[in-house]
N, C-alpha and C positions, 0 to 999 in steps of 0.2 A: 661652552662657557656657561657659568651657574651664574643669568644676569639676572639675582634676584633684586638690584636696584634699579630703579628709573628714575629718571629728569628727563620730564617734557617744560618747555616753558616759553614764555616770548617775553622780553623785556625790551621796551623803548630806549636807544641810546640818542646819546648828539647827532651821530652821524649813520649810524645804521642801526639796523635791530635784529639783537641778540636772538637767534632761532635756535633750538636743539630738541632732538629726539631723540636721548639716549638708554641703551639697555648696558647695565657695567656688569664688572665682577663681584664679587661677595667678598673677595677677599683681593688681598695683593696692594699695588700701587697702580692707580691710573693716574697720569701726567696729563693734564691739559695744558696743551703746547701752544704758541703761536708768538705773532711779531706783537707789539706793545700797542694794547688799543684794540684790541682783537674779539676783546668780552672775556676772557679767561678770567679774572678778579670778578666781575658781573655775576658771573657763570654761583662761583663760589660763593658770592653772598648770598644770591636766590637763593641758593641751596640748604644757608641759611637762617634762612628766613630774614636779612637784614635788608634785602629787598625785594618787595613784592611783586615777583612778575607775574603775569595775566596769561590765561587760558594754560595754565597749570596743573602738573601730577607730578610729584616729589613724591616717591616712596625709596625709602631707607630699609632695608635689614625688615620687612615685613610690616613695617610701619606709616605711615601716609602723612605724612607732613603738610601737605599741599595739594587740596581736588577742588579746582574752580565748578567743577560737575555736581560737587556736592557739599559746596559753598565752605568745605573743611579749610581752614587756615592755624597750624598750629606755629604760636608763637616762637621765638629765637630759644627762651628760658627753658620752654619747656621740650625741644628738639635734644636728641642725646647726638650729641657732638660736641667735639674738640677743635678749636683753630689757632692754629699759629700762621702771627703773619710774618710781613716782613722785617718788622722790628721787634724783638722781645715784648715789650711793653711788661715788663718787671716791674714793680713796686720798691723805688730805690732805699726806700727807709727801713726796709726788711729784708734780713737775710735769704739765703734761697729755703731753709725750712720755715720758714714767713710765710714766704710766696708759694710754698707747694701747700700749705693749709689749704687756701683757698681750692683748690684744686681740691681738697681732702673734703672740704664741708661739700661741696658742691655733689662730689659724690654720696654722700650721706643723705644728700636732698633729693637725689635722685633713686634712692631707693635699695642703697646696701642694706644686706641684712642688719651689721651690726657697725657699730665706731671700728671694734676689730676688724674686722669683713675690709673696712673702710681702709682702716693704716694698713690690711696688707696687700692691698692694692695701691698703695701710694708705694709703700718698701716694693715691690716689684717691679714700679714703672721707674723710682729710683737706682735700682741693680740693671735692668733694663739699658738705662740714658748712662751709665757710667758716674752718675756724680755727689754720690754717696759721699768724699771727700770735700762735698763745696758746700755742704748745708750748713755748715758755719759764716760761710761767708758772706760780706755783703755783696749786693750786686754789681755798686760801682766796684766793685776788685775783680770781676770775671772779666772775659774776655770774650770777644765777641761771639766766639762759635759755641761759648761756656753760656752763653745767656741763651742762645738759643736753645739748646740740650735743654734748661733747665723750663723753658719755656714748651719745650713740646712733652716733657717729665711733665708738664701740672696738665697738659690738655690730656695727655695718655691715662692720668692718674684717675679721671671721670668718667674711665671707662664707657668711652662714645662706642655711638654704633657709626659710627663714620668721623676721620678724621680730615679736618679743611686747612690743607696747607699753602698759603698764599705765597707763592717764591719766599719760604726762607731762607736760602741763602744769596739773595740778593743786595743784602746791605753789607757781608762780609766779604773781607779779602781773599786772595786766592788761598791764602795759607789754612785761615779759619775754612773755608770750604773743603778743604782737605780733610782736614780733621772731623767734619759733621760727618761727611758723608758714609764714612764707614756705619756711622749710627743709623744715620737713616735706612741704609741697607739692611740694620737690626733688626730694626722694626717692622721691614716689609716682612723679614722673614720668622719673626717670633710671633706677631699678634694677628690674631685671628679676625681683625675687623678690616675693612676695605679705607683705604686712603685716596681724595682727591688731592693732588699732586700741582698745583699754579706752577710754570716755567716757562720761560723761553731760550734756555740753554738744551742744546742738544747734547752737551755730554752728560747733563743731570738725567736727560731722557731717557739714554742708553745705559748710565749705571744703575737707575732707579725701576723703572716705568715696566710692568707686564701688562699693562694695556695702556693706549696711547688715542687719545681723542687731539684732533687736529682743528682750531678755529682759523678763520680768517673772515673779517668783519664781519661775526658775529655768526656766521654760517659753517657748519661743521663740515669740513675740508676732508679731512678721514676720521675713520676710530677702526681699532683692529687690535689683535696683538704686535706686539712695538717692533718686535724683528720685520714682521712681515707691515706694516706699515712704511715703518723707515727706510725699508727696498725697493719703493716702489719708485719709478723712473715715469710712469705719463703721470701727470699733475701733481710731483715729487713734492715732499711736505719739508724735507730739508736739501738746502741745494747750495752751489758756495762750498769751502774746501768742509764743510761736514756733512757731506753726505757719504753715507757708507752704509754696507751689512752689519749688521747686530748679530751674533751668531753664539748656541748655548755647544758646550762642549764640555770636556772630563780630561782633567791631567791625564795623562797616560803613561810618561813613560821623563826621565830625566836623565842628564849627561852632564855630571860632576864637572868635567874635565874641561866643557865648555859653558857652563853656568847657564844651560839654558832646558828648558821642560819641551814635552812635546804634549799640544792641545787635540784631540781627538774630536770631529763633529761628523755630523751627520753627512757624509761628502766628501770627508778628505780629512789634511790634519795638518799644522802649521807649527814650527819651531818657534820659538819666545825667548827672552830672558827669562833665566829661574825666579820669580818670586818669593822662593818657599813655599810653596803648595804641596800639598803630598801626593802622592800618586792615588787616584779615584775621587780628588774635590773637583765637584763640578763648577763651570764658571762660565763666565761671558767674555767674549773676546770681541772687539770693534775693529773692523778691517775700511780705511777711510778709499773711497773711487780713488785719490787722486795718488794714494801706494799700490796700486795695479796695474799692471801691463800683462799685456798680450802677444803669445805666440803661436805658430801655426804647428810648431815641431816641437817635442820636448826639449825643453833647456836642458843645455851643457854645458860645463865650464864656465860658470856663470857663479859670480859673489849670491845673488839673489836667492837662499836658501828653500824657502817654501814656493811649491812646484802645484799648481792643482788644476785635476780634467775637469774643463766643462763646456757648458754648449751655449753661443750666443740666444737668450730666446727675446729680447727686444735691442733696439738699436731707439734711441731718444738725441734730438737735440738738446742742447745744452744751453743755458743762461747765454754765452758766449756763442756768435756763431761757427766761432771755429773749433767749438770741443763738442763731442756726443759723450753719452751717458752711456752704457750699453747695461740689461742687466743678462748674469750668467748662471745657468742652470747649472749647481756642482751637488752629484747626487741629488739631496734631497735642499741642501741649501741651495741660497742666494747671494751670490756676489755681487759690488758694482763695480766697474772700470768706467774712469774720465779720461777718451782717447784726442787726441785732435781728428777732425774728420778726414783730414790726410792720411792719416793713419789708418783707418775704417778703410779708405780706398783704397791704400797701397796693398793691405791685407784682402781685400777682396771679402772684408765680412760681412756676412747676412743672418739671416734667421737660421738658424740650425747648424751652423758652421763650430764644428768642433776646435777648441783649443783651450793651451794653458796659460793658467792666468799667474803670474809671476805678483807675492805678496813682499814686497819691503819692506813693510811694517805693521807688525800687530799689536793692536793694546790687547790689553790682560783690565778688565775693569770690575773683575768683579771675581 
């Protein structure tokens, strides 16, 4: 991992205090995930600079915003960052080319070559956000998932060396969430600057996140890459019906006749509904514990389409004392299975115990 960022810091809360030691990506989306209350929002205003936490080192993109060692404290203003929160916070008396000004001078203050240089870095984070049709408009006339695109368009447009994204899509509906999120997925993958990520949704985790920082009262629970985070079964960071494998793979192959693709990964390969994908787009598939079962003999005559070898390599208790978590070595993936532990007995599973893991359901999320 090229972690040229760090966040070290300690910050005093109400009830605990905010610890982390972290080394990120340079690039991508890191999710800071956890339950409400956790320090995740904390986390992200340290970072920048809206709150001051003690015995500190914030470096950015080769930058140091923050060394208690060398009594450095670089103010909010002068930090290159972008934040979108939870609410737009739009300026309702001006249209959305109003509002992306601001976004435009700010850049300009921050050291584009020219006014040009300037608007066509606005024009691209606008073709970028899709909303090139709404710069006419005012903002009471968007719509919620419309305000926030236009909202993460002005942070984009300031070409940050780190973008601070505090759950935005926490205030919208399922529907507007819908709609963001493709955008957001844009973003991870056209712009060459690193995103912190505020959520405590795990399906935003799994569609967004290549790196995945875990708090729980204020103490960093995991960090990793999100696949292999989110599969972990001792001290499991998501438990309840979403826990599952994250797994990357490549359309491979489709069948007209039954509307459905075949996903290829590193392990095995899983039948889907067609999406319209074409044959060689890469993508992400989410297989949840609780669409998995287990056999000792290959499935026969069986509705359950997708069939895959693998080997038990832990056995975990479960939330529940009557369910275990099991995770399974497939190839070079990882599966989970949520079995009852009657189940585990009556099959005689242990450690190294070969079998197939019967998949019901795959998401297609990416």
């Amino acid at each position: 991992m090229n972690a040229s960022n760090q966040i070290r810091l300690s910050l005093p809360r109400a009830d605990f205090e905010l610890s982390v030691d972290l080394l990120l990506p340079a690039q991508g989306i890191t999710a800071i995930y956890g339950a409400s209350g956790s320090g995740k929002t904390s986390l992200l205003r340290a970072v920048a600079g809206l709150e001051r936490a003690k015995h500190s080192l914030i470096r950015i993109a080769g930058q140091t915003w923050q060394d208690d060692s060398a009594a450095v404290f670089v103010p909010t203003w002068q930090r290159s960052l972008g934040y979108v929160f939870q609410e737009a916070s739009l300026l309702t008396h001006l249209d959305v080319r109003g509002n992306l000004e601001f976004g435009l001078r700010r850049t300009q203050s921050m050291g584009a070559d020219s006014p040009a240089q300037a608007q066509q870095i606005l024009n691209n984070a606008v073709a970028l956000m899709g909303i090139g049709h709404l710069l006419q408009r005012k903002v009471l006339q968007l719509s919620g998932g419309e305000r926030q695109r236009v909202a993460i368009c002005r942070a984009v447009a300031t070409q940050p060396s780190v973008l601070l994204m505090d759950e935005p899509l926490a205030s919208l509906g399922q529907e507007h969430k819908t709609e963001i999120l493709p955008w957001l997925a844009r973003l991870r993958d056209e712009l060459q600057i690193p995103m912190l990520y505020v959520t405590h949704s795990a399906d935003e985790v799994a569609r967004l996140a290549d790196h995945l920082v875990v708090l729980e009262h204020g103490q960093v629970k995991a960090s990793g890459g999100v696949a292999s985070v989110l599969s972990q079964v001792v001290n499991p960071v998501v438990v309840g019906e979403d826990a599952g494998a994250l797994l990357s793979g490549q359309v491979a192959a489709t069948e007209q006749q039954w509307h459905l693709a075949r996903v290829d990964f590193a392990g095995g390969s899983v039948w889907l509904r067609d999406a319209g994908l074409t044959i060689g787009t890469p993508v992400r598939i989410r297989i949840l514990a609780r669409d998995v079962s287990l056999s000792l003999v290959q499935p026969e005559h069986t509705s359950i389409q997708n069939h895959i070898a693998c080997v038990v390599q832990s056995i975990t208790a479960d939330a529940h004392p009557s369910q275990a978590l099991l995770s399974l070595k497939c190839g070079d993936s990882v599966l989970l299975a949520r079995l009852t532990q009657r189940a585990v007995h009556a099959l005689g599973l242990q450690l190294g115990t070969q079998v197939w893991a019967q998949v019901k359901s795959v998401a297609l999320i990416e």
